[in-house]
MARBA-3410 file (N, C-alpha, C, O; in Angstrom, 1 decimal):
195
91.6,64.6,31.6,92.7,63.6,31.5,94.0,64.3,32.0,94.9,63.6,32.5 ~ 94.3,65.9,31.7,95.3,66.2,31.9,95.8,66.5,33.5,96.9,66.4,33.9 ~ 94.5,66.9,34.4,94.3,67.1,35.9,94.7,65.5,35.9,95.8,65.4,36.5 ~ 94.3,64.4,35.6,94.7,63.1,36.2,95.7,63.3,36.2,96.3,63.3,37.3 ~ 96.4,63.6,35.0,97.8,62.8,35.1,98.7,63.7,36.0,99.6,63.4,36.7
98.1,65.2,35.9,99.0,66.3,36.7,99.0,65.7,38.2,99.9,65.8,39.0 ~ 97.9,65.0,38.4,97.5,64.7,39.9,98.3,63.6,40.2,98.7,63.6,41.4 ~ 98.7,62.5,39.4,99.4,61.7,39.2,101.1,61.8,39.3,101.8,61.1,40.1 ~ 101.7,62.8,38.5,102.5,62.9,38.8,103.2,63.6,40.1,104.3,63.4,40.6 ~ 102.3,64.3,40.3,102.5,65.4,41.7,102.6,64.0,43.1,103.2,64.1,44.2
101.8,62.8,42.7,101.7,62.2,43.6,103.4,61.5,43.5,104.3,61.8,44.3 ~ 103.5,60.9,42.6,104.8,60.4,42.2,105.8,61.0,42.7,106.6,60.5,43.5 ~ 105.8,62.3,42.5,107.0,63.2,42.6,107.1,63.2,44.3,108.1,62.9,44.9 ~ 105.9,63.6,45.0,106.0,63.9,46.2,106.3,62.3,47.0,106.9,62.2,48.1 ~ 105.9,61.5,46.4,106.5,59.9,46.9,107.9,60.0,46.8,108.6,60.0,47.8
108.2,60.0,45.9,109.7,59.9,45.7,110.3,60.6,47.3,110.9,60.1,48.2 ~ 110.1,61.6,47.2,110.9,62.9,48.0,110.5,62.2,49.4,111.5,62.0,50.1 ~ 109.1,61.7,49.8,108.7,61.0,51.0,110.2,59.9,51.0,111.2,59.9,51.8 ~ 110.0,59.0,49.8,111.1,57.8,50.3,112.6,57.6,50.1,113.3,56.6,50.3 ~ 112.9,58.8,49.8,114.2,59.4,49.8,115.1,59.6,51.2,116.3,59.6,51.5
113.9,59.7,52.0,114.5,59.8,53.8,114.3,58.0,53.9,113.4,57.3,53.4 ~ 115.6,57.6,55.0,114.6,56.5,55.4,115.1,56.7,56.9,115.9,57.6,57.2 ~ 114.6,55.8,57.7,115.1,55.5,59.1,115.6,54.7,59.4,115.2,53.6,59.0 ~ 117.0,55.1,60.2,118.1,54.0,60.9,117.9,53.9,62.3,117.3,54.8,62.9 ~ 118.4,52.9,62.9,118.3,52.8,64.0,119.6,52.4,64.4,120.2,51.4,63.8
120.2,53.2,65.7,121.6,52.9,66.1,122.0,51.7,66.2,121.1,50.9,66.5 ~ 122.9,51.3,66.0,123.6,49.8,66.4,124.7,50.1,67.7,125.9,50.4,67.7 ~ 123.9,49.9,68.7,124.9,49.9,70.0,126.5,49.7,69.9,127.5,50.4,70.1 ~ 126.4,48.3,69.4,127.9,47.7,69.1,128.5,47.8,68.4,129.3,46.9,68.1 ~ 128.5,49.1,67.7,129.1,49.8,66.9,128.8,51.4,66.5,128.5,51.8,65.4
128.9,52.2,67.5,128.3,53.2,67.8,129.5,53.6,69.0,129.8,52.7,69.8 ~ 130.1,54.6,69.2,130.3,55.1,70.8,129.9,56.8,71.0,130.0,57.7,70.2 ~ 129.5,56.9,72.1,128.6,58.6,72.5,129.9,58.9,73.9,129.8,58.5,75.0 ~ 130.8,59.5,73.4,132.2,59.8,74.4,132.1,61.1,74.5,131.3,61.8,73.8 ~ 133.0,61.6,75.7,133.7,62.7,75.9,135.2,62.4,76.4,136.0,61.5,76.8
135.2,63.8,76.3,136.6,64.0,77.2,136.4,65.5,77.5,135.8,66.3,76.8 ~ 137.3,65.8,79.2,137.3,66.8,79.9,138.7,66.8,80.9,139.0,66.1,81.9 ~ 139.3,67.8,80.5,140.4,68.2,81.4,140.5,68.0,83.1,139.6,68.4,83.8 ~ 141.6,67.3,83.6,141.8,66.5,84.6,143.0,67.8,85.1,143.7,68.4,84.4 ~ 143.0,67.9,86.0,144.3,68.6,86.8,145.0,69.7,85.6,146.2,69.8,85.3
144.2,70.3,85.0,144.9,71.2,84.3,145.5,70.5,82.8,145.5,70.9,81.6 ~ 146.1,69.4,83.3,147.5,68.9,82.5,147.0,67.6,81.5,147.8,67.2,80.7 ~ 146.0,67.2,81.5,145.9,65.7,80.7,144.1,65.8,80.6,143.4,66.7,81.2 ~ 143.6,64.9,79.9,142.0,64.9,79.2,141.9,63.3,79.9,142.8,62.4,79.9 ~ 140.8,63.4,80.5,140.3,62.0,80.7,138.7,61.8,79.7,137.6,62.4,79.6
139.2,60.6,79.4,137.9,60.5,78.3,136.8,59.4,78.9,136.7,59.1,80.1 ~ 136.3,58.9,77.9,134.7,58.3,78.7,133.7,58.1,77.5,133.7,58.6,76.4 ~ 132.9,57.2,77.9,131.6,56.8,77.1,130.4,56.5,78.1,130.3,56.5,79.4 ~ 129.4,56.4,77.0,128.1,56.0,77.5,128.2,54.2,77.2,128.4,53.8,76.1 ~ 128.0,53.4,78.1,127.6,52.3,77.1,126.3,51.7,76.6,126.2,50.9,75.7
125.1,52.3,77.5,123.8,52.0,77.1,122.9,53.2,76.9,122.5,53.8,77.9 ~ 122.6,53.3,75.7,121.7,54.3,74.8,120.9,53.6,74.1,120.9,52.4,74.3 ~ 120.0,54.3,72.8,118.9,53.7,72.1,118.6,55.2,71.5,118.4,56.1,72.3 ~ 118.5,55.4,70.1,118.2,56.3,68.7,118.0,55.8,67.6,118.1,54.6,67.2 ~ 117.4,57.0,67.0,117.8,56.4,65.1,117.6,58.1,64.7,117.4,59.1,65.5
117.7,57.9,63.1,117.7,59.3,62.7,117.1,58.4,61.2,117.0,57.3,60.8 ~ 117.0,59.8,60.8,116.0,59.9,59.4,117.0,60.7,58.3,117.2,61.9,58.3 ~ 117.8,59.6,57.3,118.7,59.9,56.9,118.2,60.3,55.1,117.7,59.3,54.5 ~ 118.3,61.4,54.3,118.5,61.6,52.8,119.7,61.1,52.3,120.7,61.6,52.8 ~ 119.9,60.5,51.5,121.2,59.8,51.4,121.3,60.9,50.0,122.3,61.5,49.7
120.2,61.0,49.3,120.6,61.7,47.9,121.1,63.4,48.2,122.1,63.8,47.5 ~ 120.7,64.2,49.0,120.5,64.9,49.8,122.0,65.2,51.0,122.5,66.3,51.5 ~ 122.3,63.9,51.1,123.1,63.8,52.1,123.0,64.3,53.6,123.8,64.6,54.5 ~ 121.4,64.3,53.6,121.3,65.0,55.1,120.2,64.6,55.7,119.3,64.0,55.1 ~ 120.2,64.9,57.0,119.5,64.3,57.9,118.4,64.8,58.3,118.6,65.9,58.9
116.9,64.4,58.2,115.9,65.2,58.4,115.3,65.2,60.1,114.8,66.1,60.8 ~ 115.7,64.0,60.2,115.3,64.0,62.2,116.7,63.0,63.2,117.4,62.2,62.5 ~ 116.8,63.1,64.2,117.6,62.4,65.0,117.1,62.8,66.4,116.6,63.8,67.0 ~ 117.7,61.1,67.0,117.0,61.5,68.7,118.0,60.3,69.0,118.4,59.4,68.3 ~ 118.0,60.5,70.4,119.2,59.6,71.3,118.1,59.6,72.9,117.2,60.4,73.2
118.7,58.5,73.5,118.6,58.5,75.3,119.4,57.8,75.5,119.7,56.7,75.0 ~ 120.0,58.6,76.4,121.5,57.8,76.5,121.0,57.3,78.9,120.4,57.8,79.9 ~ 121.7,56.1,78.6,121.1,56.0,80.0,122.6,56.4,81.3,123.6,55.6,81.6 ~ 122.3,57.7,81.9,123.0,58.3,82.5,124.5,57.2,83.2,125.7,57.2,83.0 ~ 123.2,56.1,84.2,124.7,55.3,85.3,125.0,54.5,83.5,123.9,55.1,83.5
125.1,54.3,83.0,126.2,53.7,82.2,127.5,54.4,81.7,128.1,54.1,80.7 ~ 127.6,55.4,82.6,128.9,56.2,82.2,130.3,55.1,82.1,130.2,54.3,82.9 ~ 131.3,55.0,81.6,132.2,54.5,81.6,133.4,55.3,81.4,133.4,55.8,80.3 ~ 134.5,55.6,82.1,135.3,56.2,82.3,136.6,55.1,82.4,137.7,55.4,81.8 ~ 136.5,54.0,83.0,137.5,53.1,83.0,138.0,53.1,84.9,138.5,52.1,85.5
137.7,54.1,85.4,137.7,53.5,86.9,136.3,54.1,87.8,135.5,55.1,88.0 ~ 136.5,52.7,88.0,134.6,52.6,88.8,134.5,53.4,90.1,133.5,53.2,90.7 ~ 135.4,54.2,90.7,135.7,55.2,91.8,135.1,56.1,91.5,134.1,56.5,92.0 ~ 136.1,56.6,89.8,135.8,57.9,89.4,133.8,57.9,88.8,132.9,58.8,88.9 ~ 133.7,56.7,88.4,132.3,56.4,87.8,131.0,56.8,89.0,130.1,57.7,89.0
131.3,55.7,90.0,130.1,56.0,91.0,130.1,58.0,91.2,129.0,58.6,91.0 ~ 131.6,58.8,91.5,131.4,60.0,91.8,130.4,60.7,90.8,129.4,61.4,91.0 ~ 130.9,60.2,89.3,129.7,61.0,88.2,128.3,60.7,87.9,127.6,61.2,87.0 ~ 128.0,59.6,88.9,126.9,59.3,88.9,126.1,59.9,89.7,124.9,60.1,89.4 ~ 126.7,60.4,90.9,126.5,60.9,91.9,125.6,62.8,91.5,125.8,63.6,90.5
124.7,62.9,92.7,124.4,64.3,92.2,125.0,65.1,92.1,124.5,66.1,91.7 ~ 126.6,65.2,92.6,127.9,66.4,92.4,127.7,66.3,90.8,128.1,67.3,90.2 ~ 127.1,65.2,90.1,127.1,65.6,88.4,126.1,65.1,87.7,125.2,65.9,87.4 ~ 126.1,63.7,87.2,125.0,63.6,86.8,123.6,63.4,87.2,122.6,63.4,86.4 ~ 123.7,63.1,88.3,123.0,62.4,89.4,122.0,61.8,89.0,120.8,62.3,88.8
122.6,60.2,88.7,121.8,59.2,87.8,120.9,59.1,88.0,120.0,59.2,87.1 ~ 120.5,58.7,89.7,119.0,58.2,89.9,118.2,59.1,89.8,117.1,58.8,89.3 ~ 118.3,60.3,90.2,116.6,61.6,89.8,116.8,61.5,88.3,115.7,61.1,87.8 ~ 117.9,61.9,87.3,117.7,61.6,86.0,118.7,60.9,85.6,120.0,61.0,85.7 ~ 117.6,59.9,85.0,118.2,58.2,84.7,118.4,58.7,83.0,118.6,57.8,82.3
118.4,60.0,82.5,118.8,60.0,80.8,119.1,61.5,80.3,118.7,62.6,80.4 ~ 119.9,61.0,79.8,120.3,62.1,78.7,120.1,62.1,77.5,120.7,61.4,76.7 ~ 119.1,63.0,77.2,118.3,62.8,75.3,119.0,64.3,74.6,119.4,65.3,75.0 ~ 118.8,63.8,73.6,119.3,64.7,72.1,118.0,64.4,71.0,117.4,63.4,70.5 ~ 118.0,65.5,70.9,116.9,66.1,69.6,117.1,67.1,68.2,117.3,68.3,68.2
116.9,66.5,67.5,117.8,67.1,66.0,116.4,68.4,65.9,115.2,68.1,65.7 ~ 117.0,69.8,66.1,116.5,70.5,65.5,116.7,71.1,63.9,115.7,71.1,63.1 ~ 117.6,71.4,63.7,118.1,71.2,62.3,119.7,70.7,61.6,120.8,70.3,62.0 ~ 119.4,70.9,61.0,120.4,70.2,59.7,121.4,70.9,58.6,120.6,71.4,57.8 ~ 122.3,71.1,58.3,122.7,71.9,57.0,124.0,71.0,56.9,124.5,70.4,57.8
124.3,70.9,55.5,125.5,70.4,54.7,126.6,71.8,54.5,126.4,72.8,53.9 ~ 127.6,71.3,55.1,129.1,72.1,54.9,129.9,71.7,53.4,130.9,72.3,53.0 ~ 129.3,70.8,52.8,129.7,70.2,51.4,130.8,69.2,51.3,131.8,69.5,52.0 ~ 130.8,68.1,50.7,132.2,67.4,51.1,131.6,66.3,51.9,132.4,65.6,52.5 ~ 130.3,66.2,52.0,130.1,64.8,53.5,129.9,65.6,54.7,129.3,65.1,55.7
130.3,66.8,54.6,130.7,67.4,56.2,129.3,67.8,56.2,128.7,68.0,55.1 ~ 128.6,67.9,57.8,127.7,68.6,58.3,127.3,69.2,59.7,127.4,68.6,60.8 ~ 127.0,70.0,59.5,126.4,71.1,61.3,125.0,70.7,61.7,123.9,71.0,61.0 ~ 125.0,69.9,62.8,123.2,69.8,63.4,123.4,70.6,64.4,124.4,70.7,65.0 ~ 122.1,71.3,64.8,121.8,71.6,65.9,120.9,70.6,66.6,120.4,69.7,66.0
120.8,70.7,68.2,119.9,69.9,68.7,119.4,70.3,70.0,119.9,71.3,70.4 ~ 118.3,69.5,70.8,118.2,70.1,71.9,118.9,68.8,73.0,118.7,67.6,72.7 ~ 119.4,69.1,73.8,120.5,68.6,75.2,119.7,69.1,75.8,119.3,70.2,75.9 ~ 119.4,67.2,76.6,119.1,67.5,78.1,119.5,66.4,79.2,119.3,65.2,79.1 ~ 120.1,67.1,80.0,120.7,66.7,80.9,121.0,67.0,82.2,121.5,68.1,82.5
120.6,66.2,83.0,120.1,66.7,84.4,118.8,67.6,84.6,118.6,68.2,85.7 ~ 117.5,67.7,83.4,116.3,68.4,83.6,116.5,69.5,82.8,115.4,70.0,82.4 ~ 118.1,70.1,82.4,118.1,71.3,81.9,118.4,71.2,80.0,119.4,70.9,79.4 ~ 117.5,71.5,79.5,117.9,71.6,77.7,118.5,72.7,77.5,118.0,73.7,78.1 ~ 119.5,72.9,76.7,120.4,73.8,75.8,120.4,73.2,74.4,120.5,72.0,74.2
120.2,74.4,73.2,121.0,73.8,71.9,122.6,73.6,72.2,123.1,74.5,72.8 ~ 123.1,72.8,71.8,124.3,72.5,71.0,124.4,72.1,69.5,123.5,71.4,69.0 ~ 125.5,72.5,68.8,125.4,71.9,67.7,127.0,71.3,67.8,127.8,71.4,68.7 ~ 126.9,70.6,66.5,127.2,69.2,66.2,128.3,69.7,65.3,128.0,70.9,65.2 ~ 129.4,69.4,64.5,130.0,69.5,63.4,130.4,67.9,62.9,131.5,67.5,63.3
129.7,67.3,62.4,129.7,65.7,62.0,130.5,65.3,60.4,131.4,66.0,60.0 ~ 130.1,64.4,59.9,131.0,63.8,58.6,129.8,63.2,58.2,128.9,63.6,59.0 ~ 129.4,62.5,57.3,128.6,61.5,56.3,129.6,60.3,56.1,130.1,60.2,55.0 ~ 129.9,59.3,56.9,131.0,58.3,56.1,130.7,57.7,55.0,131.5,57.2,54.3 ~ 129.3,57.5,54.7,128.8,56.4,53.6,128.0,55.6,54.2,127.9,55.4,55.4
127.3,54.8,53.2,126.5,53.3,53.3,127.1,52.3,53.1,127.9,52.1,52.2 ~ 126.7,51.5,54.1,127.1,49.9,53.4,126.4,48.8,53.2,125.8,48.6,54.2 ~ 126.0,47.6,52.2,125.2,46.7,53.2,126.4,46.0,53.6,127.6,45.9,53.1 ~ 125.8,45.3,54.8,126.6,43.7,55.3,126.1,42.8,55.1,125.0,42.8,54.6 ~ 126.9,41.7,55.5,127.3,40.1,54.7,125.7,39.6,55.4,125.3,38.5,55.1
124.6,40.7,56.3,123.3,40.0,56.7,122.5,40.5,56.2,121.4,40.1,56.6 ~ 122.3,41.4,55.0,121.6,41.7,54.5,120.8,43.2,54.7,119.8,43.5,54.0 ~ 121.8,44.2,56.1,121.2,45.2,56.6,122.0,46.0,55.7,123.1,45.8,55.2 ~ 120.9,47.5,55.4,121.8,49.1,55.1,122.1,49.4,56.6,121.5,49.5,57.6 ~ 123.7,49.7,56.2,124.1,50.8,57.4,124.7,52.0,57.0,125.6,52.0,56.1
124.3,53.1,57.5,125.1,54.2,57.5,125.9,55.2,58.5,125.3,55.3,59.6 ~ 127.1,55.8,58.4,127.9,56.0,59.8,127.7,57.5,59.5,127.2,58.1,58.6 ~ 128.6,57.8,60.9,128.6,59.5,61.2,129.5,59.5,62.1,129.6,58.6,63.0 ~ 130.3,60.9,62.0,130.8,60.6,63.3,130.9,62.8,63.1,131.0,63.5,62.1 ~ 131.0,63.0,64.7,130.6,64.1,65.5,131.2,64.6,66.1,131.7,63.9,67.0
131.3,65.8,66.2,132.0,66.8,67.1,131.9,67.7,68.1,132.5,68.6,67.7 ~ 131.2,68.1,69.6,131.1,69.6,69.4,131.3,69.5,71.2,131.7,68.7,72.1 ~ 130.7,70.9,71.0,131.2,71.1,72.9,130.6,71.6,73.6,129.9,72.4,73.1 ~ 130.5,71.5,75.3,129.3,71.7,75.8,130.2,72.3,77.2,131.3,71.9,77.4 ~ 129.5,73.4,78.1,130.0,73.6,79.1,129.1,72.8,80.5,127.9,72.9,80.5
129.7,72.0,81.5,128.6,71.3,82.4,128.3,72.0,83.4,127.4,71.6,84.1 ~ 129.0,73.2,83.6,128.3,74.2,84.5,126.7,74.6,83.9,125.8,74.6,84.8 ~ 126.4,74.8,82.6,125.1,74.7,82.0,124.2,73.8,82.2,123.0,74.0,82.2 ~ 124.7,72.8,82.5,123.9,71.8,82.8,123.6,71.5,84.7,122.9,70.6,85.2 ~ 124.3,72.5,85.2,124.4,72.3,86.6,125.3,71.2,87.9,125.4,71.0,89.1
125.7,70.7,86.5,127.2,70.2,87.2,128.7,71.5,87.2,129.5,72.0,86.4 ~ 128.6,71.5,88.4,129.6,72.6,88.9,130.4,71.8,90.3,131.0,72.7,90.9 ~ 130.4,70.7,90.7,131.3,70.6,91.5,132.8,70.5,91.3,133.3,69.6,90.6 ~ 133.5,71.3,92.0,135.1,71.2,92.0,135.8,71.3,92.9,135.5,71.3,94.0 ~ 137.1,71.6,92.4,138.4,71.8,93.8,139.4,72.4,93.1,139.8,72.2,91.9
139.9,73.3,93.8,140.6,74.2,93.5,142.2,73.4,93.6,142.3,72.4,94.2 ~ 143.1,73.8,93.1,144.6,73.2,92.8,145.4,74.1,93.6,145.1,75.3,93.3 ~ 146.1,73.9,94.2,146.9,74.9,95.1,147.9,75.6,94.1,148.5,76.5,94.7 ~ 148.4,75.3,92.5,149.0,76.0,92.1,148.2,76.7,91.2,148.6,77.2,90.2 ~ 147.3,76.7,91.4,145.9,77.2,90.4,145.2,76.7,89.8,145.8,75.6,89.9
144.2,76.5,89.0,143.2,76.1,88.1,142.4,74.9,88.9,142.5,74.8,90.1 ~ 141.6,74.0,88.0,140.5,73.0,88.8,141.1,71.6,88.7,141.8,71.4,87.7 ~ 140.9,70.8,89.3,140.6,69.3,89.6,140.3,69.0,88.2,141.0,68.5,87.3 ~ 138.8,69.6,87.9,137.7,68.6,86.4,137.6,70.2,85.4,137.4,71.2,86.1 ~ 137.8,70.3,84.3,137.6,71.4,83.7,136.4,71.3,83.3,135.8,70.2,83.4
135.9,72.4,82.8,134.2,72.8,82.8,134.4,72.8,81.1,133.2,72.9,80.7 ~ 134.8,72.8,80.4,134.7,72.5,78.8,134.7,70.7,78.4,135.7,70.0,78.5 ~ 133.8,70.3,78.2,133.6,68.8,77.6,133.2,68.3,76.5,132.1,68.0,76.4 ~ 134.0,68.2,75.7,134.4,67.7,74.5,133.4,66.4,73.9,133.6,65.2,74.4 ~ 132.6,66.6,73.0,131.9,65.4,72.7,132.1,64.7,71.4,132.1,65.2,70.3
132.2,63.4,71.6,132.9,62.9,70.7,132.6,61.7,70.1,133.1,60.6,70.5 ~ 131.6,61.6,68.9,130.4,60.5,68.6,130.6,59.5,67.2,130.1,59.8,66.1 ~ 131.2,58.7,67.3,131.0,57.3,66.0,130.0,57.1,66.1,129.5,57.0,67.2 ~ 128.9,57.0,64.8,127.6,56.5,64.8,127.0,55.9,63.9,126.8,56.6,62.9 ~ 126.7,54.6,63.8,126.4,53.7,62.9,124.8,53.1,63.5,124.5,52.7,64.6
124.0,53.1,62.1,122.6,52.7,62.3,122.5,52.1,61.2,122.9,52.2,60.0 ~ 121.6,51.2,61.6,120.8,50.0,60.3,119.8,50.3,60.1,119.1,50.6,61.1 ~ 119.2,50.6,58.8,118.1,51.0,58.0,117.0,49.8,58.4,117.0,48.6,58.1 ~ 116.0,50.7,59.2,114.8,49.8,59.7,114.1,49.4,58.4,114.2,49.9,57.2 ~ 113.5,48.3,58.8,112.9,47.4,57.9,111.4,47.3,58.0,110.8,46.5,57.2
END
């Protein structure tokens, strides 16, 4: 009787811990996956993705995240002028059509305490993966007026695009580049608890 119940509880316990993570899935229209990167030395021009698709596997007791994944679909870059857009579509960068995506893969996780957290992940872009990590927030849960859990995040970190093999530029006749090579990533992220 006493192996039952030991077996029993071990099962309980490890349920719990199983349903303690659950899975969200991004909400596009309320989500943005941006950067910004230095223009002429002097000013940051920023930018989004507008069409992607993720979720992550959130501990809420825990406050952390046990998996995350993204594909972000390259030509939907948005920058705000369609000049500058077609050029970064182009293979001088991201060169949409041989790779139509840019994916992110949560390799790990740790809490900074406070809501705050560091992911690592694997980035790939243009064929080439690098870790980057992440310095993010926990904002909370909410439900809404439809009856969904959502929970947000929002993210920080930085990537060089020479790594990734975007290296085209132009030199400034009073020195420095046209596009700076440090790119600033900068992520609101809100997901609904799959059902």
């Amino acid at each position: 009787m006493k192996k039952v119940l030991a077996l029993l509880m071990v099962l309980i316990i490890g349920g719990a811990g199983r349903a303690a993570a659950a899975t969200y899935v991004l909400d596009k229209s309320h989500c943005n996956i941006g950067f910004s990167v230095k223009h002429l030395v002097i000013s940051n021009v920023k930018g989004k993705f507008d069409d992607f698709e993720g979720s992550f596997d959130f501990d809420e007791a825990k406050k952390g995240l046990n998996s995350a994944q993204a594909a972000i679909k390259t030509a939907s870059i948005n920058s705000g002028d369609p000049k500058r857009d077609d050029h970064l579509r182009s293979p001088d960068f991201f060169d949409a059509e041989k790779f139509p995506e840019i994916t992110f893969a949560l390799k790990n996780s740790r809490s900074l305490g406070g809501g705050k957290m560091q992911v690592t992940g694997d980035l790939t872009i243009r064929g080439v993966t690098k870790a980057v990590t992440l310095t993010g927030e926990f904002l909370g849960t909410a439900n809404d007026p439809w009856g969904n859990k959502r929970a947000g995040f929002t993210a920080e970190g930085e990537i060089i695009r020479a790594d990734y093999g975007m290296v085209w530029n132009k030199q400034l006749d009073g020195g420095g580049l046209v596009v700076g090579d440090k790119v600033k990533l900068q992520l609101e992220i809100e997901g609904i608890l799959k059902k």
